[in-house]
GUMIMAR-88738 format. One record per residue (C-alpha): chain; x, y, z. Coordinates in steps of 0.25 Angstrom, whole numbers, plus 5000, padded with zeros to 4 digits. Layout:
+-------+------+------+------+
| chain |   px |   py |   pz |
+-------+------+------+------+
|     A |    X |    Y |    Z |
...
+-------+------+------+------+
//
This chain:
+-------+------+------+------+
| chain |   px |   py |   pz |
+-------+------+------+------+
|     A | 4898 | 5039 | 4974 |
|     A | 4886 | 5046 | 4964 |
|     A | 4886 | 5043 | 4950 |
|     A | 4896 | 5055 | 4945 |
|     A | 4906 | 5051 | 4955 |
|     A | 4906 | 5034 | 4949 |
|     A | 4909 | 5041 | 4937 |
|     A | 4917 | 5049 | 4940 |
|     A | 4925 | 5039 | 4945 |
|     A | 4923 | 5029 | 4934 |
|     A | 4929 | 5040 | 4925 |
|     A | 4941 | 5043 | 4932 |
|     A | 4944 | 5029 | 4934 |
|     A | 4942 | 5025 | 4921 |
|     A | 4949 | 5038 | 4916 |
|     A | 4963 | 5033 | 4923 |
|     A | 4960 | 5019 | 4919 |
|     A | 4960 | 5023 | 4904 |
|     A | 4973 | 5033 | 4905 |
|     A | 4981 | 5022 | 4910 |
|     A | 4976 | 5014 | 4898 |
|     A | 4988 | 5014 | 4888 |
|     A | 4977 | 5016 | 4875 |
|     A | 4972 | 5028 | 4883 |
|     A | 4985 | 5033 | 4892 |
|     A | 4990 | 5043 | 4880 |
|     A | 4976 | 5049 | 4876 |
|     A | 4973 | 5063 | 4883 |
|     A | 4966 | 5062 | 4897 |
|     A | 4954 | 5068 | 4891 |
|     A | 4953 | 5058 | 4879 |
|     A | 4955 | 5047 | 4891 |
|     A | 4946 | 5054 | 4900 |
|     A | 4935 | 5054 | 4890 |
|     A | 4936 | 5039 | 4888 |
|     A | 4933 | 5036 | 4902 |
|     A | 4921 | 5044 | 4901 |
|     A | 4917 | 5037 | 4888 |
|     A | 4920 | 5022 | 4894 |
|     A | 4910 | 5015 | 4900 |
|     A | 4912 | 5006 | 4911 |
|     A | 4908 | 4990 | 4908 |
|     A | 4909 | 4979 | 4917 |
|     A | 4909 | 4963 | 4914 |
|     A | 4908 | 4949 | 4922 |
|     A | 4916 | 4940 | 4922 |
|     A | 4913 | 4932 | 4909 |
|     A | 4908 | 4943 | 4901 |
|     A | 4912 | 4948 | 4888 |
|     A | 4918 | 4963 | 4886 |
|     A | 4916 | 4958 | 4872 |
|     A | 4915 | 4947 | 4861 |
|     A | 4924 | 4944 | 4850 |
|     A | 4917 | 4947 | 4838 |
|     A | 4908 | 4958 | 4845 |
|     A | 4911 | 4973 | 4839 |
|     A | 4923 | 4981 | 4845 |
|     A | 4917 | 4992 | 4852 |
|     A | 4925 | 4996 | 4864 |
|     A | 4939 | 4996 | 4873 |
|     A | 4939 | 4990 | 4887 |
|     A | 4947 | 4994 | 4898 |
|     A | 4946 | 4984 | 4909 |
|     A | 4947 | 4992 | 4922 |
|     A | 4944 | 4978 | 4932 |
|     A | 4943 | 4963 | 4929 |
|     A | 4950 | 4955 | 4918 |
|     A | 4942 | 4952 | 4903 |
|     A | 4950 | 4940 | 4897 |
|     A | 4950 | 4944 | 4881 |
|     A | 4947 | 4929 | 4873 |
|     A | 4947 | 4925 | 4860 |
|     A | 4934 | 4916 | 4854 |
|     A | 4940 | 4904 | 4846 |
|     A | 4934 | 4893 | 4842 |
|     A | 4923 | 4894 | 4853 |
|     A | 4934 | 4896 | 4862 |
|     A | 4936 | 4907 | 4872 |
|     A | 4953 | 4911 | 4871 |
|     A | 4960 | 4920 | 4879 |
|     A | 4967 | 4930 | 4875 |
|     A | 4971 | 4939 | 4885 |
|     A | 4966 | 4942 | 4899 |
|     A | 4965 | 4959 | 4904 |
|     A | 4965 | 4965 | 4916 |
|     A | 4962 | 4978 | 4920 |
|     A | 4967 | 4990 | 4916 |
|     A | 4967 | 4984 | 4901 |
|     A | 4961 | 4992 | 4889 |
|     A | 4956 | 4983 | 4877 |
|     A | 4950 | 4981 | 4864 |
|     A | 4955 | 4996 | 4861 |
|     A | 4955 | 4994 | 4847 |
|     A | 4939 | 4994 | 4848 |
|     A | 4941 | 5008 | 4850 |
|     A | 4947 | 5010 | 4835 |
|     A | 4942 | 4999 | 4826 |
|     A | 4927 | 4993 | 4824 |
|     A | 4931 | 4977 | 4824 |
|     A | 4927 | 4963 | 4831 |
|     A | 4932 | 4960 | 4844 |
|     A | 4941 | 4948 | 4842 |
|     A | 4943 | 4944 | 4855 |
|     A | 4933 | 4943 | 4866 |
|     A | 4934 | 4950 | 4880 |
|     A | 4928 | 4944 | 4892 |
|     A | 4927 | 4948 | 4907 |
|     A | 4936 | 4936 | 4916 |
|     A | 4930 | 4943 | 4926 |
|     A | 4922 | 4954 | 4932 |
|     A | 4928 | 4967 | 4924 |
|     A | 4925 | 4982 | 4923 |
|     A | 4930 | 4989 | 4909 |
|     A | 4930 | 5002 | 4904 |
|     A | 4923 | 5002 | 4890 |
|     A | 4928 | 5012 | 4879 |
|     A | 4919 | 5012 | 4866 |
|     A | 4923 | 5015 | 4853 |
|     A | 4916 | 5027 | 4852 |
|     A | 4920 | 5033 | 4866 |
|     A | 4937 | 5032 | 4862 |
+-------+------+------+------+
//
């Protein structure tokens, strides 16, 4: 498979992974279309952090394999909150509002996300 086909591919995967998200299942195809096109891909070991509490809220993350355990820092203690699989869309409100993250997200393992920045959506 060339280059244009992979991204072909990538984009007609990631396009009917994002319509089937309820944040993006009642926009326009096209406005949805153009957000797979604007996504970039990421991927993350087990261990690693999506992001860090604290850290400036930049981008949504939709998390097409793996599972990322969303943890709260406490005391120098690592809490958690709440563990996501795939299929999951989060931090969407980094896509409105310019704030801290106030929870961290971390791979619990190997994970492959879609990334959509602020200024893409």
């Amino acid at each position: 498979m060339n280059d244009n086909e992979q991204q072909h591919c990538r984009l007609s995967c990631d396009f009917d992974l994002l319509r089937h998200s309820p944040l993006f299942s009642g926009l326009h195809l096209d406005v949805v279309k153009l957000l797979a096109y604007l996504s970039v891909h990421r991927s993350f070991r087990a261990g690693e952090y999506i992001f860090e509490q604290g850290h400036t809220a930049k981008a949504a993350f939709f998390i097409v394999q793996g599972r990322i355990d969303i943890t709260m820092t406490r005391h120098d203690k690592e809490l958690l909150l709440q563990p996501l699989g795939p299929g999951t869309l989060f931090g969407e409100l980094a896509l409105l509002a310019n704030f801290p993250w106030f929870f961290n997200a971390r791979a619990a393992d190997d994970v492959d996300v879609i990334v959509i920045d602020r200024t893409s959506f």
